[in-house]
C-alpha positions as CSV (number, residue, x, y, z in Angstrom):
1,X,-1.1,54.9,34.2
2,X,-3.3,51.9,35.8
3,X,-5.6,52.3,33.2
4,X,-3.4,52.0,30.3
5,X,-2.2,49.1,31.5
6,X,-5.4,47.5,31.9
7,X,-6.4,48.5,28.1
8,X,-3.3,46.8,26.8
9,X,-4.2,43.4,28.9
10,X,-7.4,43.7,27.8
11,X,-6.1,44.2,24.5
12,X,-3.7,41.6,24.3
13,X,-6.3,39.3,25.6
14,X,-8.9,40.3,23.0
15,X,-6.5,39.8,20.3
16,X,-5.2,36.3,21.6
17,X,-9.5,35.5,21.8
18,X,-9.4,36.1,18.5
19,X,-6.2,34.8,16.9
20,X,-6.8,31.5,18.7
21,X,-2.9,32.0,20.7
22,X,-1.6,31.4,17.4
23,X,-2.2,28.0,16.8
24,X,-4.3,26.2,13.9
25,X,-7.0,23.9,13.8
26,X,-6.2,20.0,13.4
27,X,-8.4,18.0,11.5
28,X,-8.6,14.3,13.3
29,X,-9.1,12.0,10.5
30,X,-12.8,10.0,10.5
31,X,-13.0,6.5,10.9
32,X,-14.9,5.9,8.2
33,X,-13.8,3.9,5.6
34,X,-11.7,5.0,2.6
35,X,-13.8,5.2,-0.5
36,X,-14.1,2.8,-3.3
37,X,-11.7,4.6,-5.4
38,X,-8.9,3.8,-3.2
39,X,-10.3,0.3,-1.9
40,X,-10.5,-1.1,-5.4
41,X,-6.3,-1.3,-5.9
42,X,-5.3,-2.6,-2.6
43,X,-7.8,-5.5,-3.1
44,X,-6.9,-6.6,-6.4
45,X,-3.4,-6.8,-5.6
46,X,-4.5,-8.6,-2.3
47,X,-5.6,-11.8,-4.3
48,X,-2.5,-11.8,-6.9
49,X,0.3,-14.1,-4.7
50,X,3.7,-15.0,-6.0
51,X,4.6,-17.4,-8.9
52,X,5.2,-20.4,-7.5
53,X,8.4,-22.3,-8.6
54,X,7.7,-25.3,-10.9
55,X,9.3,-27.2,-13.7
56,X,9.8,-26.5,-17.0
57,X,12.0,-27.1,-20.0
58,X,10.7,-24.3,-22.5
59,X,9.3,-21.5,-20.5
60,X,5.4,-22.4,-21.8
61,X,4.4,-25.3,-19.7
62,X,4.7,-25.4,-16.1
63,X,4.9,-28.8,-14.1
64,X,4.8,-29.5,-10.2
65,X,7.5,-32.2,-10.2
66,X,10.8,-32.8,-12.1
67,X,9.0,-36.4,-12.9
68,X,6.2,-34.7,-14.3
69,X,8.7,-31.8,-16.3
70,X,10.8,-35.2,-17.7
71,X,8.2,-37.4,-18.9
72,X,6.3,-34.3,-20.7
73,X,9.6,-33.4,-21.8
74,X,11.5,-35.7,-23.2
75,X,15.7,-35.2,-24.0
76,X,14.9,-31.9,-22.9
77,X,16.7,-30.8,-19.7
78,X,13.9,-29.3,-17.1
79,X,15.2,-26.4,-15.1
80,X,13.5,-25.1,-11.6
81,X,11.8,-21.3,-12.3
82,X,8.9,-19.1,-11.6
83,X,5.7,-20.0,-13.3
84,X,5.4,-16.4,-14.6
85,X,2.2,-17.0,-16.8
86,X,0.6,-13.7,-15.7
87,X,-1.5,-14.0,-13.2
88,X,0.6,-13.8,-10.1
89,X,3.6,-11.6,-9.3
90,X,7.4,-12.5,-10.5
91,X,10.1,-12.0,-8.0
C-alpha cells in the first residue's frame, strides 16, 4: 500500500511539474518606447492648446482688446468668444 501511495505523490508532483500548479505565464511589459505609430497622435495633439478668448463682432476677425474689436469695428457691437479659427481646440 506504501508504494501506491508514493506513485500517486510522485504522480501528482510530476503532473504539477508540468502543468506549471496551474498558473499562466505574465508578460511584464518592456520599457521601451511605444512605436511611432502610436507616438505620432499624442504629439500632435500635444501642440494644439485652447482657443483663446478674444474680440470679435462677426465671427472672422479676432482682436485682443475690446478697443482693438471697436475701432476695427465700427457701430458694430463686439462680443467676447473663442477664436475658433482652426488651429486650436474649441471648448
Amino acid at each position: 500500500m506504501r508504494i501506491k501511495s508514493h506513485l500517486a505523490v510522485f504522480l501528482a508532483g510530476l503532473t504539477l511539474a508540468v502543468t506549471g500548479c496551474g498558473t499562466e505565464a505574465v508578460q511584464v511589459p518592456s520599457s521601451e518606447p511605444a512605436p511611432i505609430e502610436e507616438q505620432a497622435p499624442r504629439q500632435s495633439t500635444a501642440l494644439v492648446g485652447i482657443c483663446p478668448l478674444k474680440w470679435t463682432c462677426n465671427y472672422q476677425n479676432y482682436y485682443s482688446t475690446q478697443t482693438q474689436c471697436t475701432a476695427a469695428c465700427g457701430a458694430s457691437a463686439c462680443e467676447r468668444d473663442y477664436a475658433c479659427t482652426g488651429n486650436c481646440v474649441c471648448p
